[in-house]
ROROVO-881930 format. One record per residue (C-alpha): y, x, z. Coordinates in pm, whole numbers, plus 50000, padded with zeros to 5 digits. Each point is the difference from the previous one (the first is absolute). Example, Ala and Ser with C-alpha at 12.3 -4.5 7.8 and 13.67 -1.06 7.14 Angstrom:
2
<<49550; 51230; 50780>>
<<50344; 50137; 49934>>
% end
This chain:
531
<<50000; 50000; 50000>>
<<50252; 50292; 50102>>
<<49946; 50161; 49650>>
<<50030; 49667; 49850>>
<<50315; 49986; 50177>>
<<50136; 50328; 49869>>
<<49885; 49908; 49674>>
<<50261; 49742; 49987>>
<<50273; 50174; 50208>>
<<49956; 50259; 49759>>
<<50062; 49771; 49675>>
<<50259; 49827; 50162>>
<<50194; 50340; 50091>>
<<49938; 50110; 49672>>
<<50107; 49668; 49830>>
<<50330; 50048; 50209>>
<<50053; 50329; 49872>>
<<49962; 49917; 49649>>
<<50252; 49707; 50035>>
<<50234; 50144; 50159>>
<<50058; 50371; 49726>>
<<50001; 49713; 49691>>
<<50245; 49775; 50157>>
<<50279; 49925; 49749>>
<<50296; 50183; 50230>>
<<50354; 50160; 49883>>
<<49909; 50365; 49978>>
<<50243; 50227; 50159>>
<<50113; 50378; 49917>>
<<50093; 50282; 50221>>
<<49931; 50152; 50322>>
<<49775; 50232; 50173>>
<<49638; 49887; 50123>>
<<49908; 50171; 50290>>
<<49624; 50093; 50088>>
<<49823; 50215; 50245>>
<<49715; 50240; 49941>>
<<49745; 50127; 50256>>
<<50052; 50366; 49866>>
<<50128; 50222; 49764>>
<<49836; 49952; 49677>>
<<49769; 50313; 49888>>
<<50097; 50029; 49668>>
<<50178; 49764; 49766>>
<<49717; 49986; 49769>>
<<49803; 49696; 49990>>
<<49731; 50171; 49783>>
<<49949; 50285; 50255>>
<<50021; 49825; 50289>>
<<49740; 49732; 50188>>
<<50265; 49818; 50244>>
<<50225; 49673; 49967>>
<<50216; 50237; 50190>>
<<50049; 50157; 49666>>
<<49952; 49721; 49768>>
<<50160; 49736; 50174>>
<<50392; 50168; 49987>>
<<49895; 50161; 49712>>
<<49865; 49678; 49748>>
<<50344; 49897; 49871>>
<<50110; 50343; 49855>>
<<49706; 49958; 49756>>
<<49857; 49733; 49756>>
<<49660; 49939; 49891>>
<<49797; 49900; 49683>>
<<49961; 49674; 50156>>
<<50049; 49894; 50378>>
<<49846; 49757; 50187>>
<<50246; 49673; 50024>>
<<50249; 50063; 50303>>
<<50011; 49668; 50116>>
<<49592; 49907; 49983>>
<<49908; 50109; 50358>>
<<49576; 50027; 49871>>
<<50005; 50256; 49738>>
<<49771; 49962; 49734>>
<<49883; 50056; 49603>>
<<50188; 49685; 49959>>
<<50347; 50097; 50173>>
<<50051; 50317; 49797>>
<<50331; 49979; 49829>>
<<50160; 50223; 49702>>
<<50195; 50310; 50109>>
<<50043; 50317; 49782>>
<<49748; 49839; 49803>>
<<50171; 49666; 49827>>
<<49598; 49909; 49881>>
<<49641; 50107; 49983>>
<<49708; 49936; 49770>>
<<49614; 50116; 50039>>
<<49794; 50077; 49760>>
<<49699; 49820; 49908>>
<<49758; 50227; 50159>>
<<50175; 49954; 50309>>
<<50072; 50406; 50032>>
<<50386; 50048; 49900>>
<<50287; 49820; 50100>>
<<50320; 50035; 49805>>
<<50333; 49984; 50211>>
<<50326; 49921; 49755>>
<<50280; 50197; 50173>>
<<50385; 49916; 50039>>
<<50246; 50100; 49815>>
<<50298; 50160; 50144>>
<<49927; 50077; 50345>>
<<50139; 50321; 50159>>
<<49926; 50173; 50270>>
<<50247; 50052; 50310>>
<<50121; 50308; 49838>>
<<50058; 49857; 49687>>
<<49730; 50125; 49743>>
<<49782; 49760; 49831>>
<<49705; 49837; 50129>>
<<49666; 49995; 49722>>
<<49646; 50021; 49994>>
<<49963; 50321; 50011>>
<<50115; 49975; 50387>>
<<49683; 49778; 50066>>
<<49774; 50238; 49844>>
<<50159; 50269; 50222>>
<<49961; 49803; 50269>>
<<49599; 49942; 50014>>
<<49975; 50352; 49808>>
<<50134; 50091; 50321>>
<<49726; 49752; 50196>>
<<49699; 50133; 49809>>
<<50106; 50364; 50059>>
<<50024; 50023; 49605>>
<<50407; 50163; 50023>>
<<50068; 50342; 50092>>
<<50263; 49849; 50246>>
<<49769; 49968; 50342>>
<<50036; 49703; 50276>>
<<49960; 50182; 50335>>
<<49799; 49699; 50122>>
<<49839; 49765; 49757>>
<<49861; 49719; 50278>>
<<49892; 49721; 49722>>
<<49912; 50184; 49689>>
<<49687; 49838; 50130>>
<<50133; 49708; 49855>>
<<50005; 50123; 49641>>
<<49600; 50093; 49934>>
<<49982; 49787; 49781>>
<<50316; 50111; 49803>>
<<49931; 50272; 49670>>
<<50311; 49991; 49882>>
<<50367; 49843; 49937>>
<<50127; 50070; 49617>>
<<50349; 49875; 49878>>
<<50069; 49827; 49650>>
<<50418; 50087; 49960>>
<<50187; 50029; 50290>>
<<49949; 49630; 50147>>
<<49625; 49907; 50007>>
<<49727; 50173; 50192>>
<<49627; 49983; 50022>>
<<49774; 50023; 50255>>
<<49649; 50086; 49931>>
<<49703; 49908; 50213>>
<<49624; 50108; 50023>>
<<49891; 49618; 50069>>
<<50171; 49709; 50042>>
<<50226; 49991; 50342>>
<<50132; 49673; 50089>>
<<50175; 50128; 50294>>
<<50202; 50243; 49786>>
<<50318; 49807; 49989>>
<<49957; 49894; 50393>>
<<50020; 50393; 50037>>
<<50265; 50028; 49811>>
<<50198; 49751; 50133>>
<<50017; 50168; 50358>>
<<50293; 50111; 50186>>
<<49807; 50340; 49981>>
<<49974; 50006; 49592>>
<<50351; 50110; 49926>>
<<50106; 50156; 49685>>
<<50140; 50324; 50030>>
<<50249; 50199; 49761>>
<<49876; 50306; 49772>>
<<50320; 50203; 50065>>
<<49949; 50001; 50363>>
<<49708; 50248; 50181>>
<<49826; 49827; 50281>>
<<50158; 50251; 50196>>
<<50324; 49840; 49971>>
<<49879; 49657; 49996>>
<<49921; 50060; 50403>>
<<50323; 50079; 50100>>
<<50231; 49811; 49731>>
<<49825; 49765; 49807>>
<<50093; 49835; 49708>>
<<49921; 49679; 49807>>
<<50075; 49701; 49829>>
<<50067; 49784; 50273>>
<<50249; 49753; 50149>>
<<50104; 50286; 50285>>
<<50068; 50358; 49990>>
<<49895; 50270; 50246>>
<<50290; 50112; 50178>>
<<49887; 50211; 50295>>
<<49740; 50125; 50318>>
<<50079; 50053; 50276>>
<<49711; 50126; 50286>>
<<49950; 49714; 50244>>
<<50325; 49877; 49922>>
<<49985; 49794; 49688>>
<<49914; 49923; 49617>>
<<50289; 49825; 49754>>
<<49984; 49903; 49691>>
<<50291; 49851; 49786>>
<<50043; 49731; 49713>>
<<49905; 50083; 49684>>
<<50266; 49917; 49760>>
<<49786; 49997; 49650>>
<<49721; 49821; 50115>>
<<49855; 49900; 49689>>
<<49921; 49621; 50219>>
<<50392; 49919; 49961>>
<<50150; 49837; 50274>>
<<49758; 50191; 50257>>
<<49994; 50116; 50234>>
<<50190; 49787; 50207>>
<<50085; 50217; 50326>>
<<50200; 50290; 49962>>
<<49779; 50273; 50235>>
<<49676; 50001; 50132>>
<<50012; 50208; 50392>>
<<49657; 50054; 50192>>
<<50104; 50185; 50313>>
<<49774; 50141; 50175>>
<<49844; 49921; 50347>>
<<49685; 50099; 50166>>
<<49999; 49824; 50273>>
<<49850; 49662; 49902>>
<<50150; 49757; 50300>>
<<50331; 50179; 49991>>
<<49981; 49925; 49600>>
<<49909; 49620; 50060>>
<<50251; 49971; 50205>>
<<50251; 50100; 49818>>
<<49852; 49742; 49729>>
<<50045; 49729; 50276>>
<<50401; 50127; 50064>>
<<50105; 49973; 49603>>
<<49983; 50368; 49974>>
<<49757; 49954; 49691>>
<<49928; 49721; 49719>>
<<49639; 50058; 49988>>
<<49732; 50231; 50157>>
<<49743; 50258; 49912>>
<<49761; 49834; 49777>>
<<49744; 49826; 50239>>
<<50129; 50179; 50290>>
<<50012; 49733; 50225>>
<<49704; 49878; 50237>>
<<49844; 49701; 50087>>
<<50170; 50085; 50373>>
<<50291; 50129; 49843>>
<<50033; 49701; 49800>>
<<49999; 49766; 50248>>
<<50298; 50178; 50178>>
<<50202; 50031; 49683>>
<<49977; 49627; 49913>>
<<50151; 49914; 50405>>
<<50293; 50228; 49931>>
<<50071; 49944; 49674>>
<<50145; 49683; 49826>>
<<50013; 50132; 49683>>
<<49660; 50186; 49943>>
<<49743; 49899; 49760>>
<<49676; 50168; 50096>>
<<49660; 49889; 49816>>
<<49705; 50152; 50157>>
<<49746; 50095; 49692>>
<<49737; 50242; 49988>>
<<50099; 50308; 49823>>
<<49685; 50160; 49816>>
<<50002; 50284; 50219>>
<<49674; 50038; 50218>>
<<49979; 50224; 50317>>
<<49666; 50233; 49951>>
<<49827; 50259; 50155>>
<<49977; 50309; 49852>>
<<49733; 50288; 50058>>
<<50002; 50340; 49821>>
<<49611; 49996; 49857>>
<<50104; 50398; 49963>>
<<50073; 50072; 50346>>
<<49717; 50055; 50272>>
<<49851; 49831; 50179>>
<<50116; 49706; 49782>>
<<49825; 50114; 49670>>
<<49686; 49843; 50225>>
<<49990; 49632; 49888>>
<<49858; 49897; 50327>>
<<50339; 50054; 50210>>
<<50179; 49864; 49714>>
<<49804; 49684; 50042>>
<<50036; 49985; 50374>>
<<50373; 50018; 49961>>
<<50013; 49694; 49777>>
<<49768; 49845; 50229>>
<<50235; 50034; 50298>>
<<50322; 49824; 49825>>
<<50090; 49646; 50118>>
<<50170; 49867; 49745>>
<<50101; 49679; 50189>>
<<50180; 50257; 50233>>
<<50211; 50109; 49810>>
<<50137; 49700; 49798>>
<<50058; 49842; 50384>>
<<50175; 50286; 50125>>
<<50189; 50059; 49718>>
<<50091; 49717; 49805>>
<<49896; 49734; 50270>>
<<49696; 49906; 49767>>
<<50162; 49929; 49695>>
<<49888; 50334; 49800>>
<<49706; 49990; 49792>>
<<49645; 50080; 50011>>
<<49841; 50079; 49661>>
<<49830; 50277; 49792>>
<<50182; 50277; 49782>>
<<50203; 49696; 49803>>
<<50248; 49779; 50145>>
<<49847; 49636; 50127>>
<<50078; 49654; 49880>>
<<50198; 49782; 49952>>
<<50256; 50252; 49874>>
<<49727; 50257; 49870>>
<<49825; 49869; 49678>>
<<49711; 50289; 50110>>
<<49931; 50097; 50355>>
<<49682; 49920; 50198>>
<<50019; 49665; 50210>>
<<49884; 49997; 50391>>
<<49685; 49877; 49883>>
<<49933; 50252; 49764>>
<<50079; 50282; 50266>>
<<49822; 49841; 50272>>
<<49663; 50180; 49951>>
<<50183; 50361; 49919>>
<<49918; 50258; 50287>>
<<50303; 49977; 50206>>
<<50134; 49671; 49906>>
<<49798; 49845; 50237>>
<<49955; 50022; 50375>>
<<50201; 50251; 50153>>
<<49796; 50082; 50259>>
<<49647; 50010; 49861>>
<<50182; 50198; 49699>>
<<50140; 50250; 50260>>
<<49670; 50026; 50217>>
<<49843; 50103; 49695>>
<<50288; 50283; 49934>>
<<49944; 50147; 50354>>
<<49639; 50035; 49892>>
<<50079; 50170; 49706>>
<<50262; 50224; 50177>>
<<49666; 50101; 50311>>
<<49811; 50054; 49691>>
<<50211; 50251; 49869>>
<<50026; 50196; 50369>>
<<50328; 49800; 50072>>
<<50045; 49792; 50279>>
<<50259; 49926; 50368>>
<<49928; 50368; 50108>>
<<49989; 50130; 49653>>
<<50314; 49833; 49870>>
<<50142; 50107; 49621>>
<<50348; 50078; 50028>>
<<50242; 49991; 49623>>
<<50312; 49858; 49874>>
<<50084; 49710; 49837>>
<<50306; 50066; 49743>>
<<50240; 49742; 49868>>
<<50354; 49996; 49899>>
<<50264; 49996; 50232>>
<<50101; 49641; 49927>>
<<49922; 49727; 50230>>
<<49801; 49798; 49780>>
<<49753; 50277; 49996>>
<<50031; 50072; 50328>>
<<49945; 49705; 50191>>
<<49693; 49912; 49855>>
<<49887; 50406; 50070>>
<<50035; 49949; 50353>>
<<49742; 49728; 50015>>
<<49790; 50178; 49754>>
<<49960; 50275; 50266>>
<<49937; 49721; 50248>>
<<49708; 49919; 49811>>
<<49836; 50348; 49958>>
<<49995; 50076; 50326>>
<<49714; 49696; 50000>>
<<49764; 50222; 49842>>
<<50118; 50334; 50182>>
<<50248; 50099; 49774>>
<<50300; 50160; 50189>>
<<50349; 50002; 49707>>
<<50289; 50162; 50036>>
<<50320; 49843; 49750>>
<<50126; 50193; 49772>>
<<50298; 49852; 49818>>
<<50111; 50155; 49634>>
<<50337; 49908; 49872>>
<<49991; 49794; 49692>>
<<50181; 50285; 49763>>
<<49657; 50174; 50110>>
<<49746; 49712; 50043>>
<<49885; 49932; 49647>>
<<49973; 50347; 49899>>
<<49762; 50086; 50334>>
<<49767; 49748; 49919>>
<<49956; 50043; 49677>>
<<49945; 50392; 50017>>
<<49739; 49864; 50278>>
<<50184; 50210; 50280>>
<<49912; 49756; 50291>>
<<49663; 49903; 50156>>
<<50040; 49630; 50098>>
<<50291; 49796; 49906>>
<<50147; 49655; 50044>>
<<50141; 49923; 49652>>
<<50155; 49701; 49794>>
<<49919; 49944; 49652>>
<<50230; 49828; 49799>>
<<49893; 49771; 49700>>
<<50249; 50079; 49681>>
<<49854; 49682; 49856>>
<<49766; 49788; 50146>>
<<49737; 50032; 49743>>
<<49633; 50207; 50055>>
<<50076; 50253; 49775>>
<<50316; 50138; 50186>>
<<49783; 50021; 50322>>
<<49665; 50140; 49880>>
<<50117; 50271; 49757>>
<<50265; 50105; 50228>>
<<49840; 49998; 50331>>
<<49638; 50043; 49974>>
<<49935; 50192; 49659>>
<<49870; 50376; 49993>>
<<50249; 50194; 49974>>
<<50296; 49790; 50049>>
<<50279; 50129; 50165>>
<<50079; 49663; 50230>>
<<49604; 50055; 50110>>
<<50088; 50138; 50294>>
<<49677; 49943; 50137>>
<<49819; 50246; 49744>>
<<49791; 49689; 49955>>
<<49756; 50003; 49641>>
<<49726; 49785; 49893>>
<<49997; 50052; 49625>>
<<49745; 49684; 49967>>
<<50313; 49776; 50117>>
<<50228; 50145; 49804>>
<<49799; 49897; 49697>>
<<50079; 49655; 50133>>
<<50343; 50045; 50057>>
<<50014; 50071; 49593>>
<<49792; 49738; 49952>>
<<50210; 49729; 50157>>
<<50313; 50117; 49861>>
<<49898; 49923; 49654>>
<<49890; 49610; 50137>>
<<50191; 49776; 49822>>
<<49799; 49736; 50148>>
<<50196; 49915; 50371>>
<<49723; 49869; 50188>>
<<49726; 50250; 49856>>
<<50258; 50249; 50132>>
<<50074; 49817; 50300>>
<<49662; 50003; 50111>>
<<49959; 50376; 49906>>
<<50313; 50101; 50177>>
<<49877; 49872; 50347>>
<<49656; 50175; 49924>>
<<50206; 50327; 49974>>
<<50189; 49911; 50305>>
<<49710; 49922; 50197>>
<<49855; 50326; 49936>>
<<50279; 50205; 50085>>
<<49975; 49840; 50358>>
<<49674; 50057; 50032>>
<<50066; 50365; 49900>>
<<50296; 50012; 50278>>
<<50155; 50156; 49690>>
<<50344; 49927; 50177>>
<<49923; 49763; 50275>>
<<50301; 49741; 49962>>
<<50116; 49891; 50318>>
<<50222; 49662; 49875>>
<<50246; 49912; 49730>>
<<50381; 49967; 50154>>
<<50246; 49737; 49987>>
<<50337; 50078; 50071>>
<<50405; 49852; 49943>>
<<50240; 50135; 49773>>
<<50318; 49831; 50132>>
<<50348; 49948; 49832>>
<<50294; 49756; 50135>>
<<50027; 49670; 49849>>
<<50310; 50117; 49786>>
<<49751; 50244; 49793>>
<<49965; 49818; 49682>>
<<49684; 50023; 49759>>
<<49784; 50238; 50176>>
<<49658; 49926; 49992>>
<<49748; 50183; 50213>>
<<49643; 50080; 49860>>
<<49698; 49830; 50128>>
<<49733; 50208; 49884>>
<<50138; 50402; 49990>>
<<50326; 50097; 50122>>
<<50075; 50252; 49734>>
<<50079; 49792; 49723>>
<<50309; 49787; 50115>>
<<50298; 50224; 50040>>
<<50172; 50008; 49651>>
<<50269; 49785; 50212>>
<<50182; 49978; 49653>>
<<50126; 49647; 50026>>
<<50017; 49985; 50394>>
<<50314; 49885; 50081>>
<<50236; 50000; 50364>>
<<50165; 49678; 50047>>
<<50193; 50060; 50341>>
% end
């Protein structure tokens, strides 16, 4: 009945939402709309970086291909609007797709936008151009992806190895940018430019991030607000306070908790704040590489000893998530329901799952005189942090003794991925909420975002396999085969899925936030202040 419940709360809120960015209002120009951010940003760009701290202040210097409508809270194959790309056509085998460009775009210094920027761009990807990303988190994304060719300056081609419906859901992500060829990535980090509605103007460490109007958009009329500021706050309650007091228009993107929520909406008249889950789940991480946890037994016995109803009380009062590597119903189209994850080791009863784990733990020589002492990393925001304390609660249930280690986010990304931790408490992010985002970045050999070192080459034949499904329930059903497997495999033990508020003041006009990944709604092109 309670999930029944949210089920409706959730269509309702959505429905709300929806209504209220396509209501016929009086658009207004001018003025300066004031975020915060939870840190400084660790680079500026979006296609070397794994963090809505970068892409969220970052999204609106750039354009895409196509984008994801801004105002259709579920994104979806069937929400994906033009954007560099005015149309697209595939070809009958299914294996091309031909994007017809715009004509006289510019970039923010002035020189012409073509095709041969997009083939620079996933040349750039695919590790094809002699310019070098310093961190390439989803070329992951692009396996499937031989080639991008250009016919004149304004249409490009991308070339497949087998059909990929979910090729223009990848494209349309807040993390799918196009990038210029006349700028090296090294430059894009510090002073990016694009096509966008805003311009970069400057960073600041732990102070702030602006941006400014762009005056050639090629959308004329937009943007509507003059700057863009993000200043920078660490402290979340002393950040969500300020939110309360006027000092900001809207928040970090899904900054705000379910406790947090509740205090913003009794102290503040004006604030909007719709609680939606945000494709980011909360996982356990174990270096395979790293004894004693290349022995799969204490890898089990860890999993074993998570209650996953703990954590969703303590932190989000019960309102998180439970589910499998994708996120659940009803605003997942993919994820695992209760029932299905009912019978998974660990899913079950907590205490028969975690007498088990001790066993495990006395049969490797472990045990409460013999205690196994590590660290648990995360980074050094409170998100991660919170749910690492209780994490270390629950170790010590099967004689594990953790000390925290907390990495700062300009850091985090790059230690995990380099596998320079033992155990972590990690959040993974969904760019799109579609299976082959989370499979091929996240659990494929060799991935960089496979921070477990996890491999089972027999899956990944089924991870190609249901990419190329054009048939939705065949793949349906094939997906949560997959997903089933990788909890089984405590490939990255996922702990829940969050929910979380973005909230803006009532006088915020036309923002929309994102039901289903919270790092495709921040173009804020047509956003609009009406104080």
């Amino acid at each position: 009945m309670q999930k029944r419940m949210r089920c409706v709360v959730a269509g309702v809120t959505l429905a709300a939402i929806a209504l209220g960015a396509g209501a016929a209002l009086a658009q207004k120009s001018g003025g300066t709309l004031k975020l915060y951010h939870r840190g400084t940003p660790p680079s500026g760009s979006i296609h070397e970086e794994a963090t809505n701290s970068t892409v969220a202040p970052y999204m609106g210097v750039f354009n895409n291909l196509v984008v994801f409508d801004q105002h259709e809270p579920v994104n979806s194959l069937d929400t994906i609007v033009p954007d560099l790309a005015e149309s697209w056509s595939w070809s009958d085998d299914n294996k091309s797709v031909t994007f017809k460009l715009r004509q006289g775009v510019t970039w923010h210094d002035g020189k012409p936008f073509t095709s041969a920027d997009v083939k620079c761009t996933w040349d750039l990807l695919l590790g094809k151009s002699k310019a070098k990303l310093r961190k390439n988190p989803r070329q992951s994304w692009y396996w499937n992806l031989k080639d991008v060719s250009t016919n004149g300056d304004f249409e490009a081609i991308f070339h497949l190895g087998q059909p990929q419906p979910s090729l223009l859901a990848l494209l349309a992500s807040g993390y799918s940018p196009v990038y210029p060829c006349h700028v090296s990535p090294k430059d894009m980090r510090t002073a990016p430019i694009g096509t966008g509605p805003y311009k970069f103007v400057s960073l600041k460490q732990n102070e702030h991030v602006k941006f400014e109007k762009n005056p050639n958009y090629w959308k004329k009329g937009l943007p509507y607000v003059d700057a863009i500021e993000h200043t920078i706050i660490k402290s979340r309650s002393t950040r969500v306070l300020a939110f309360i007091n006027g000092d900001f228009d809207i928040t970090f993107d899904a900054d705000v908790t379910v406790p947090l929520r509740k205090d913003v909406m009794a102290q503040s008249k004006t604030a909007i704040c719709p609680l939606l889950p945000t494709n980011v789940s909360t996982n356990l991480i174990i270096n395979r590489d790293s004894p004693p946890f290349d022995n799969e037994t204490i890898r089990t016995a860890m999993a074993l000893a998570m209650d996953r109803n703990a954590f969703t009380k303590i932190i989000s009062e019960g309102e998180d998530d439970i589910g499998g590597a994708l996120l659940p119903a009803p605003e997942g189209k993919w994820g695992l329901t209760a029932a299905e994850l009912k019978d998974i080791p660990g899913y079950g009863d907590v205490e028969a799952s975690r007498e088990k784990a001790r066993g495990m733990m006395k049969g490797l020589g472990y045990g409460p005189d013999n205690r196994l002492k590590i660290k648990v990393s995360t980074r050094n925001i409170a998100i991660y942090r919170d749910p690492a304390v209780i994490l270390i609660d629950h170790l010590k249930e099967i004689y594990i003794d953790a000390e925290l280690e907390v990495i700062e986010t300009s850091n985090w990304h790059a230690t995990v991925a380099r596998k320079a931790y033992q155990v972590g408490l990690n959040l993974t992010g969904h760019g799109v909420d579609d299976p082959d985002v989370d499979f091929f970045e996240n659990y494929a050999c060799g991935s960089q975002r496979n921070y477990t070192g996890y491999c089972n080459k027999e899956l990944q034949a089924l991870f190609v396999k249901q990419s190329g499904m054009t048939d939705l329930a065949a793949r349906q059903k094939l997906v949560k085969e997959i997903d089933r497997k990788l909890q089984i495999d405590q490939a990255r033990p996922i702990l829940y899925h969050g929910r979380a508020a973005t909230c803006y003041h009532n006088y915020v006009k036309n923002f929309t936030p994102m039901a289903n990944s919270v790092y495709n709604g921040w173009r804020l092109e047509d956003v609009w202040l009406d104080k």
